[in-house]
N, C-alpha and C positions, 0 to 999 in steps of 0.2 A: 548582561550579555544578550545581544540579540539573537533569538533563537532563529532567524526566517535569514537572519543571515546568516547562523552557523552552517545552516544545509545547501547554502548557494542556490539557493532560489530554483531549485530543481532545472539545472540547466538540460537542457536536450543532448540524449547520446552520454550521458553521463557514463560511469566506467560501472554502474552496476543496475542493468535496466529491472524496472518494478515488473516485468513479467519474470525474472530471475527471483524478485524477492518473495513472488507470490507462489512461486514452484517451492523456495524454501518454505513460507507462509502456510502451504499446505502440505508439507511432508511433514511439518511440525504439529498440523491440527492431526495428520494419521496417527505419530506416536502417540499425540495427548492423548487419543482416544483409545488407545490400545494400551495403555498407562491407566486408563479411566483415572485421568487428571484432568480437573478442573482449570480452564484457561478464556475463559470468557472474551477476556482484551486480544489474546490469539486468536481466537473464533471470529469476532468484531474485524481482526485485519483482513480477514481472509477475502470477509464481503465487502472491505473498504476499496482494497487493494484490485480485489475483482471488478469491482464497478468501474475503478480508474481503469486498469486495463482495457475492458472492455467499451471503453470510450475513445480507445485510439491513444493509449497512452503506455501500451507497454514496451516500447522502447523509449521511452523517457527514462530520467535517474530517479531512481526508486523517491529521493527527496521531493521531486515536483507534485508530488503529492500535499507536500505544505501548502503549496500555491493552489494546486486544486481544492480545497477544501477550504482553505481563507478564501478565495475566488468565487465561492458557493456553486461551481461549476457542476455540481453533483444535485446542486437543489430539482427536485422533482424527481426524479429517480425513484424507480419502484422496483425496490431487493428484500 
Protein backbone atom coordinates (compact mmCIF):
# COMPACT_ATOMS: atom_id res chain seq x y z
CA UNK A 1 0.00 0.00 0.00
CA UNK A 2 1.17 3.22 -0.86
CA UNK A 3 1.47 5.32 2.03
CA UNK A 4 1.86 9.12 0.07
CA UNK A 5 -1.31 8.01 -1.40
CA UNK A 6 -3.14 6.90 1.64
CA UNK A 7 -2.88 10.64 3.08
CA UNK A 8 -4.01 12.37 -0.32
CA UNK A 9 -1.05 14.04 -0.96
CA UNK A 10 -1.83 16.81 1.65
CA UNK A 11 -4.42 18.41 -0.40
CA UNK A 12 -5.02 22.17 0.41
CA UNK A 13 -7.95 23.23 2.79
CA UNK A 14 -8.04 19.77 3.94
CA UNK A 15 -10.96 19.17 6.66
CA UNK A 16 -8.17 19.27 9.38
CA UNK A 17 -5.62 22.14 9.03
CA UNK A 18 -1.91 21.27 10.53
CA UNK A 19 -2.24 24.56 12.61
CA UNK A 20 -5.16 22.42 14.44
CA UNK A 21 -2.80 19.50 14.63
CA UNK A 22 0.00 21.44 16.08
CA UNK A 23 -2.43 23.25 18.84
CA UNK A 24 -3.30 19.31 19.56
CA UNK A 25 0.60 18.63 18.96
CA UNK A 26 1.29 20.95 21.77
CA UNK A 27 -1.42 20.47 24.53
CA UNK A 28 -0.23 16.86 24.27
CA UNK A 29 3.70 17.92 24.69
CA UNK A 30 1.86 20.15 28.04
CA UNK A 31 0.45 16.78 29.55
CA UNK A 32 3.62 14.70 28.70
CA UNK A 33 5.37 17.19 30.69
CA UNK A 34 3.21 17.45 33.40
CA UNK A 35 2.97 13.47 33.34
CA UNK A 36 6.80 13.71 33.33
CA UNK A 37 6.33 11.20 30.35
CA UNK A 38 8.78 10.47 28.08
CA UNK A 39 7.67 11.29 24.26
CA UNK A 40 10.55 12.22 22.16
CA UNK A 41 8.57 11.37 18.60
CA UNK A 42 5.82 14.01 20.24
CA UNK A 43 8.36 16.53 21.00
CA UNK A 44 10.14 15.83 17.33
CA UNK A 45 6.29 16.88 15.90
CA UNK A 46 5.78 19.75 17.72
CA UNK A 47 9.15 21.28 15.96
CA UNK A 48 8.10 19.43 12.72
CA UNK A 49 4.81 20.62 12.63
CA UNK A 50 6.06 24.24 13.73
CA UNK A 51 8.37 24.59 11.06
CA UNK A 52 5.62 23.51 8.49
CA UNK A 53 3.38 26.07 9.89
CA UNK A 54 5.36 28.53 10.14
CA UNK A 55 6.32 28.39 6.53
CA UNK A 56 2.78 29.29 5.41
CA UNK A 57 1.50 26.02 5.79
CA UNK A 58 -0.93 26.09 8.56
CA UNK A 59 -3.94 26.04 6.79
CA UNK A 60 -2.89 23.21 4.71
CA UNK A 61 -4.26 19.34 5.79
CA UNK A 62 -2.32 18.30 8.41
CA UNK A 63 -1.12 15.35 5.73
CA UNK A 64 0.81 17.76 3.30
CA UNK A 65 3.27 17.43 5.52
CA UNK A 66 4.18 14.13 3.67
CA UNK A 67 4.87 16.14 0.63
CA UNK A 68 6.64 18.76 2.59
CA UNK A 69 9.27 16.72 3.97
CA UNK A 70 9.49 14.14 0.82
CA UNK A 71 9.85 17.68 -1.20
CA UNK A 72 12.96 18.62 1.26
CA UNK A 73 11.08 21.92 1.32
CA UNK A 74 12.38 22.14 5.00
CA UNK A 75 16.04 21.54 3.86
CA UNK A 76 18.13 24.39 5.49
CA UNK A 77 15.92 25.33 8.18
CA UNK A 78 17.50 26.29 11.55
CA UNK A 79 15.04 24.77 14.64
Amino acid sequence: MDVIACVGLGNMGGPFAASLMLKDLRLAKEAALAANATTPLGFAAVDVYSLFADSGHGGDDFSAIVRYLRDGAHAGATD
